[in-house]
C-alpha positions in Angstrom: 6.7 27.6 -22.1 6.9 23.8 -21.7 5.0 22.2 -19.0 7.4 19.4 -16.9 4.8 16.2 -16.3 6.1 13.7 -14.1 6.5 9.9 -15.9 4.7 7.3 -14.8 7.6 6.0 -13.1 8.5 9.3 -11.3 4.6 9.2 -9.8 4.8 5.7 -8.5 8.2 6.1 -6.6 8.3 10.0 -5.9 6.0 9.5 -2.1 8.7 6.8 -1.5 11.8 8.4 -2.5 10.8 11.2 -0.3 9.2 9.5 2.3 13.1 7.3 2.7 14.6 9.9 2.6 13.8 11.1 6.0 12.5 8.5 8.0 13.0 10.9 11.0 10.4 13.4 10.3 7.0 11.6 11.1 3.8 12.2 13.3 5.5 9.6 16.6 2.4 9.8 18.2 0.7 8.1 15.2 3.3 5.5 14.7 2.9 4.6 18.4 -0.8 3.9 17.6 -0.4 2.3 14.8 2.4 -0.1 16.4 -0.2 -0.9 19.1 -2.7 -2.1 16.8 -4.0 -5.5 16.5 -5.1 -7.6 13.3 -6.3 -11.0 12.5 -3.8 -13.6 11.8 -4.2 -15.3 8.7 -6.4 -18.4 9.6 -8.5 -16.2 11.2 -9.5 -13.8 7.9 -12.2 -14.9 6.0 -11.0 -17.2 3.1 -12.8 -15.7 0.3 -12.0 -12.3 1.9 -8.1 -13.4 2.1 -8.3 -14.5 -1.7 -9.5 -11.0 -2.4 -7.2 -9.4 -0.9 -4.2 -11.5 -2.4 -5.6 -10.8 -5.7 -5.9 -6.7 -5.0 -2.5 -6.9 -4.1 -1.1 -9.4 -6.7 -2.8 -7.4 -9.8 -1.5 -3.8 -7.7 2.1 -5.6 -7.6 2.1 -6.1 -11.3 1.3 -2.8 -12.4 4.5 -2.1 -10.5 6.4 -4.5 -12.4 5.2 -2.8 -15.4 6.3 0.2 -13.9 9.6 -0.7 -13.0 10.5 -2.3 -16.4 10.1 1.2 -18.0 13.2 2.9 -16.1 15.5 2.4 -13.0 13.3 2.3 -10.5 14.7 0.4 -7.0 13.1 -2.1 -5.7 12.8 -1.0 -2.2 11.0 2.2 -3.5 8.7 -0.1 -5.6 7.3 -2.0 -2.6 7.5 1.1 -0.1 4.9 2.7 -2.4 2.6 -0.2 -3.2 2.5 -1.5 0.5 1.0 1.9 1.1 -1.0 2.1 -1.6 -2.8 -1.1 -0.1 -3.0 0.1 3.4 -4.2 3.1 2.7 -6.8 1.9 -0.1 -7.1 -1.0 2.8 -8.3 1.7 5.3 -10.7 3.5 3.3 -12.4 0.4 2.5 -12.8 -1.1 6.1 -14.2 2.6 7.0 -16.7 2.2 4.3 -17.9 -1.1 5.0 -17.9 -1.2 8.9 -17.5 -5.1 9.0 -14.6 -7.3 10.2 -12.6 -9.7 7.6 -12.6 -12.4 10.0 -16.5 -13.3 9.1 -18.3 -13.8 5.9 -20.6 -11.0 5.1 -23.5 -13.6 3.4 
């Protein structure tokens, strides 16, 4: 019996294709809190942090470039899935270190 193994591509897009697929079915109470949460504005974020950051996301975006050069793979589902990808790797990093971007850590 052969095993089926997702491709690359099918593992980077699959939470997004399912996830627009029914925008309807979502925890509302969550999505109220996260609409009513604040962030800094960008001249308020640490400039090294900010750097950081744009690099994390700038090497993630390529990989999804790469990605989407091996098959047909829509754009919208390409930046749905790294956008959470960063926010949720963005989360578990500000839980771990306990200290706001808007002030330099030194």
């Amino acid at each position: 019996m052969t095993e089926d193994k997702l491709t690359q591509e099918e593992k980077v897009t699959l939470p997004a294709i399912k996830d627009m697929a029914d925008l309807d079915d979502y925890d509302e109470e969550f999505y109220k809190l996260l609409k009513t949460q604040s962030y800094p504005s960008v001249p308020e974020v640490d400039d090294q942090i900010r750097r950081a950051i744009f690099k994390f996301i700038s090497s993630y975006s390529q990989t999804m470039v790469e990605v989407r050069r091996t098959g047909e793979v829509r754009q919208d589902e390409t930046v749905t899935t790294a956008l959470t990808v960063c926010l949720l790797k963005g989360y578990e990093l500000g839980r771990k270190l306990r200290w706001p971007l808007t002030k330099k850590r030194r």
